[in-house]
N, C-alpha and C positions, 0 to 999 in steps of 0.2 A: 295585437295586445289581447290578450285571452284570458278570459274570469278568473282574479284572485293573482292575475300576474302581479308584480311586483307594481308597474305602473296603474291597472286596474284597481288595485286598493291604495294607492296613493288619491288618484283620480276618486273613486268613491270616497276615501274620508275627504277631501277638501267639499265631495260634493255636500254630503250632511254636515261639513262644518257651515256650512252656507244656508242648510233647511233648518241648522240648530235641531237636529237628529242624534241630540247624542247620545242616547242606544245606539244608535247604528254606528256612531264615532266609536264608542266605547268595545264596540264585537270587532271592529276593526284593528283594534288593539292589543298585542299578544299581554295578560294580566302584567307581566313583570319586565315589561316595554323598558327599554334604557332610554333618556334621552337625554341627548348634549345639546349645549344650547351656546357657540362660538367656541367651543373646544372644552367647555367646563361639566360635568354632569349637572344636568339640571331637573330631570325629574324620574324617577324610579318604577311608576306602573302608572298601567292605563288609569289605575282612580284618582290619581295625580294629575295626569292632564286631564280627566273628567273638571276635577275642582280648578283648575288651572283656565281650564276653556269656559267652566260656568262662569266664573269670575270678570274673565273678558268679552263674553257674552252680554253680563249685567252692566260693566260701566259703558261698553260702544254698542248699543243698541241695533246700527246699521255697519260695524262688524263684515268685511270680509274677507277673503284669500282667490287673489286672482292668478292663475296657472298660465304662466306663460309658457313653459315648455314643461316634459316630461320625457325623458328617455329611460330603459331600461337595459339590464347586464345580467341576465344569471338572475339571481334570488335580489338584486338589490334596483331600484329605481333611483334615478335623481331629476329633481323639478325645481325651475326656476321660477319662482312667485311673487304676488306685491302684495302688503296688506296693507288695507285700508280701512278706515271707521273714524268716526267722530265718540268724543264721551257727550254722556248724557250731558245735559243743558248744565243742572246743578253742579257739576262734575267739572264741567267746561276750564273752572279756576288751577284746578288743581290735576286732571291729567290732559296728556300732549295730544293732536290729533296724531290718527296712528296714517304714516304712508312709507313704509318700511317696505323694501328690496332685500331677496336675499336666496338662500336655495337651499333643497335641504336632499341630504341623502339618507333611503329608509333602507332596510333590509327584511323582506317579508320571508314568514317560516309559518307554513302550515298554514296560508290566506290572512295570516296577521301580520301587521308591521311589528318585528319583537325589539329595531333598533332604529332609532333615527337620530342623523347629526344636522345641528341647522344651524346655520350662518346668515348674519346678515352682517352690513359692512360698516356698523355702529355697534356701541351698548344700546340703541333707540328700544329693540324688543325685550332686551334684561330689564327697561329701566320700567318698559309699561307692564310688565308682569308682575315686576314688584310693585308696581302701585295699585292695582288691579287687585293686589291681593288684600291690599289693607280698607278697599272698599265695600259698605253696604250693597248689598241688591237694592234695586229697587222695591219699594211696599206695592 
């Protein structure tokens, strides 16, 4: 696996999604990123999932994405992952605890991901990102 491979920047952005790096998320990201989200478009450019990541950043504090596999082909990766996280305490009523399976395949162009399709085997991730979305940050 060699710097900027398809799996190498898969592998890097999960890693800064874990340091909450998101400059380094965000450079990871080709600007006008496509991303599907169980076969539907779901977000249009990196400052999409910028907002989209900060968001679930803010309600699960302890937030993460574990790699269970990662293989690559050419310009494209694909990784099988778990996410996991609690919401914050006040939060606890009203969003789910997150422990979501599922895999995602990216397509990297010029050491950015420019396409990713992600699958899990519920609505479980639709439902916590739209709720994520309608929440405050924390003060």
């Amino acid at each position: 696996m060699s710097e900027r491979s398809p799996a190498w920047v898969y592998r890097a952005y999960v890693e800064a999604e874990t340091d909450r790096d998101e400059a380094a998320m965000h450079a990871l990201l080709a600007p006008d990123i496509a991303i599907e989200l169980n076969g539907a478009p779901a977000l249009g450019s990196a400052d999409e999932d910028a907002a989209a990541m900060a968001a679930l950043f803010a309600a699960y504090p302890d937030y993460h994405r574990e790699l269970i596999e990662v293989i690559e082909e050419g310009s494209t990766a694909a990784a099988r992952w778990r996410m996991v996280g609690h919401p914050r305490p006040e939060l606890a009523d009203r969003l789910p605890l997150i422990d979501i399976r599922g895999c995602s395949i990216v397509t990297v162009v010029d050491g950015r991901m420019a396409a990713a399709y992600v699958w899990s085997p519920s609505d479980a991730l639709e439902r916590v990102l739209a709720l994520v979305g309608d929440v405050d940050a924390p003060d």
